[in-house]
C-alpha positions in Angstrom: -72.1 -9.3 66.7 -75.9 -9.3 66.2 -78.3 -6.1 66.7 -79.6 -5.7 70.0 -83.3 -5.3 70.0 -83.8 -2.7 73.2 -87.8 -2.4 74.0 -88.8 1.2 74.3 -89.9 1.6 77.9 -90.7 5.0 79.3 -92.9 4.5 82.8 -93.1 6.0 85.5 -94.3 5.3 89.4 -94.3 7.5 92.2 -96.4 7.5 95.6 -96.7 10.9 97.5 -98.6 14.1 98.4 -99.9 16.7 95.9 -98.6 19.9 97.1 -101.4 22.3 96.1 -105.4 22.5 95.7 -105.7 21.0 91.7 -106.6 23.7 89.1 -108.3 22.6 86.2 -107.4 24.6 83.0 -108.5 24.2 79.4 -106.0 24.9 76.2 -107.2 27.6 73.4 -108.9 24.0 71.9 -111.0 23.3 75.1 -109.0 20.2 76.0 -108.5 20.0 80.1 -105.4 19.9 81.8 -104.2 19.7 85.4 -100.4 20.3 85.9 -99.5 19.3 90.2 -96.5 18.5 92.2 -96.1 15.5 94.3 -94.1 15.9 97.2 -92.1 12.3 97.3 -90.4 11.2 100.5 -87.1 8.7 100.7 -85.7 7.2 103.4 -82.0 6.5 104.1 -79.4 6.0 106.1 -76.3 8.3 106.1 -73.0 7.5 106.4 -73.1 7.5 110.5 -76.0 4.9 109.9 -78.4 7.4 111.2 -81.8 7.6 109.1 -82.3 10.8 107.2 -85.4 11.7 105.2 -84.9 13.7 101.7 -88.2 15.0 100.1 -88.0 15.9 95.9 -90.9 17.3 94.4 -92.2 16.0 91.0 -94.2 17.7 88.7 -97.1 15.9 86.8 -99.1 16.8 84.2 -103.0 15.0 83.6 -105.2 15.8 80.8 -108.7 15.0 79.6 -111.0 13.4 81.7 -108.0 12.3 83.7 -107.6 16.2 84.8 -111.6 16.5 85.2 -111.8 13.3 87.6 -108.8 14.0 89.5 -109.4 18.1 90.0 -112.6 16.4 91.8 -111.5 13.8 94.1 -108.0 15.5 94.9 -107.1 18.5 97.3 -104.2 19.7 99.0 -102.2 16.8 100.8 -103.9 14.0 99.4 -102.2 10.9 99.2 -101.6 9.6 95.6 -100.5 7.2 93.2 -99.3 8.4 89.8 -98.6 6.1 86.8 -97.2 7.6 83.5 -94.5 8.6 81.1 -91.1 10.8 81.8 -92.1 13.9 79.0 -88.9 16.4 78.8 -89.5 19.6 77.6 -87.2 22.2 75.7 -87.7 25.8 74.7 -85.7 29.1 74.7 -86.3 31.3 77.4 -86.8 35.1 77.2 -83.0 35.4 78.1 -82.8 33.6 75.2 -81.0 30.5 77.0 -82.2 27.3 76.7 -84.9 25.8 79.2 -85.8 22.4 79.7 -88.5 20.8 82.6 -89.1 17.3 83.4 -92.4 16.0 84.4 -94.5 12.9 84.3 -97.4 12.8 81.8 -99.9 11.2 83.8 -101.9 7.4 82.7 -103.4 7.0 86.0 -103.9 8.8 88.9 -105.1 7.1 92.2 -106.5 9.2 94.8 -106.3 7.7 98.1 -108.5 7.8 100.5 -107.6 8.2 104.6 -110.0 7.7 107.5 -108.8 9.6 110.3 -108.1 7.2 113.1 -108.3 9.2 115.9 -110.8 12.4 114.9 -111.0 12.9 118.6 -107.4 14.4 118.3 -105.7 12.5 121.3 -103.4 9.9 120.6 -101.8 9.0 117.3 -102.8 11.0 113.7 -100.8 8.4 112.3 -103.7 8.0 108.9 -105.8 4.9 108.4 -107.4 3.5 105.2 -107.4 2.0 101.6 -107.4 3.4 98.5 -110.7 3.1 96.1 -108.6 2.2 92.8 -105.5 0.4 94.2 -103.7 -0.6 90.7 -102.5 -3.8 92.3 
């Protein structure tokens, strides 16, 4: 039986909410970083075929001017896109046990952008809009 040639894929896609006002930080060497959380919603029906909605909350990681242009256009709430890599990291903790976190290292980021369709306040919040940068 011959080798298998397997292409080395790591990408990741996810579509939510950033959970907190972007901080932009700089390492000891000056480079920016921005490390968020994107509250991702899923859909499903349970086993009485009743839909059920399960939040998880992912944390991402942007650096450069990725961090600079997304601390700018992003706030609490906003709606986004993220496109990266799955980076897993491992270090000993000051118990001295093992720690490890998971988190996408961000390519692109796509803030999107919601008109309010009613600002009046009566009727439905439900958001309106398009995106600026849609990857599509």
């Amino acid at each position: 039986m011959g080798k298998i040639k397997i292409p080395r894929i790591n990408r990741s896609q996810i579509s939510g909410r950033i959970t907190k006002d972007p901080e932009l930080k700089r390492t000891p060497s000056g480079t920016e970083v921005v490390r968020f959380t994107v509250a991702v919603d899923r859909g499903y029906k349970d086993k009485s075929g009743s839909w059920q909605n399960e939040t998880i909350f992912i944390p991402v990681q942007a650096w450069a001017s990725l961090a600079e242009r997304f601390c700018k256009d992003a706030k609490k709430g906003s709606p986004v896109i993220v496109d990266g890599r799955i980076s897993i990291s491992k270090w000993a903790g000051k118990d001295g046990n093992q720690k490890e976190t998971t988190e996408i290292v961000a390519d692109q980021i796509h803030v999107l952008e919601w008109e309010e369709s009613n600002p009046a306040g009566t009727g439905s919040d439900w958001p309106q809009g398009d995106s600026k940068e849609m990857p599509f």
